[in-house]
N, C-alpha and C positions, 0 to 999 in steps of 0.2 A: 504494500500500500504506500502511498506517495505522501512523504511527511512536508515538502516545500510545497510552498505557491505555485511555484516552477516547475517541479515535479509533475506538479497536479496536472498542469496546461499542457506539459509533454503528454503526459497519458491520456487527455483528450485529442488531442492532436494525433496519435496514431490511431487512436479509433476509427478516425475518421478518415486518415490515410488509409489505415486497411482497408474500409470497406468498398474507398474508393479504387483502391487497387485490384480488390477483388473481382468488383464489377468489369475492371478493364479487362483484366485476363482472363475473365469467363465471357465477356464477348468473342475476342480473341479464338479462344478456342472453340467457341460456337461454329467461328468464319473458315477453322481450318477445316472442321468437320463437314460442313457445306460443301468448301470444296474438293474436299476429297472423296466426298459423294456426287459429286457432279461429274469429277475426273475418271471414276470408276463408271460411270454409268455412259461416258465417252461422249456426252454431251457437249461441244465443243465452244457453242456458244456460249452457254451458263456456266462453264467451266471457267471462261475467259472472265467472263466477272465478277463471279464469287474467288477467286484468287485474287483479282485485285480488291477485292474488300478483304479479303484474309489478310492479305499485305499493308494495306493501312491499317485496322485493326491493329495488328499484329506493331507496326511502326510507334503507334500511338501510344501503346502499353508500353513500347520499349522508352519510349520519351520521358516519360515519367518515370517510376522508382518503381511502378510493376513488374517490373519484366529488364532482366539485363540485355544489351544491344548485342550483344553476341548470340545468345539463346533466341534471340526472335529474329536474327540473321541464317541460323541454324535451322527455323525453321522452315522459313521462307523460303530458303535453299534446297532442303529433303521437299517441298511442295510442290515449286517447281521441274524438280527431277521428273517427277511423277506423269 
C-alpha cells in the first residue's frame, strides 16, 4: 500500500496506464487474428486490408509503452511472410 502522496498518484497513474494499454494490445491482437483469417481463407482483397489495420494497430500499441517496437516489428514481419 502507498504510504506518500506520491506514491499514491503513481498507483493511480498505472491503473490507468494499464488498462489503457491493455485495450491497445487487445485491439492489436484482435487485427492480427482478422488477418490471419483472411490470409488463410486466400481472400486477397480483405486480406490487403485487414493487414494494414493489423499494422497500425499493431504501430500504435508499439508507440506507447504497450507493446515494445521490436515485438510488434516481429510481428508485422511473421504477418507479412504469410
Amino acid at each position: 500500500m502507498a504510504n506518500h502522496k506520491s506514491s499514491e498518484k503513481r498507483a493511480r497513474q498505472e491503473k490507468t496506464r494499464r488498462a489503457t494499454n491493455k485495450i491497445k494490445v487487445s485491439a492489436a491482437r484482435t487485427a492480427v487474428k482478422a488477418a490471419r483469417t483472411a490470409i488463410a481463407a486466400a481472400d486477397v482483397k480483405k486480406a490487403g486490408e485487414t493487414l494494414r489495420t493489423a499494422q497500425s494497430r499493431l504501430m500504435k500499441a508499439a508507440k506507447g509503452s504497450a507493446m515494445t517496437k521490436k515485438s510488434a516489428a516481429r510481428r508485422i514481419a511473421l504477418l507479412t511472410k504469410q
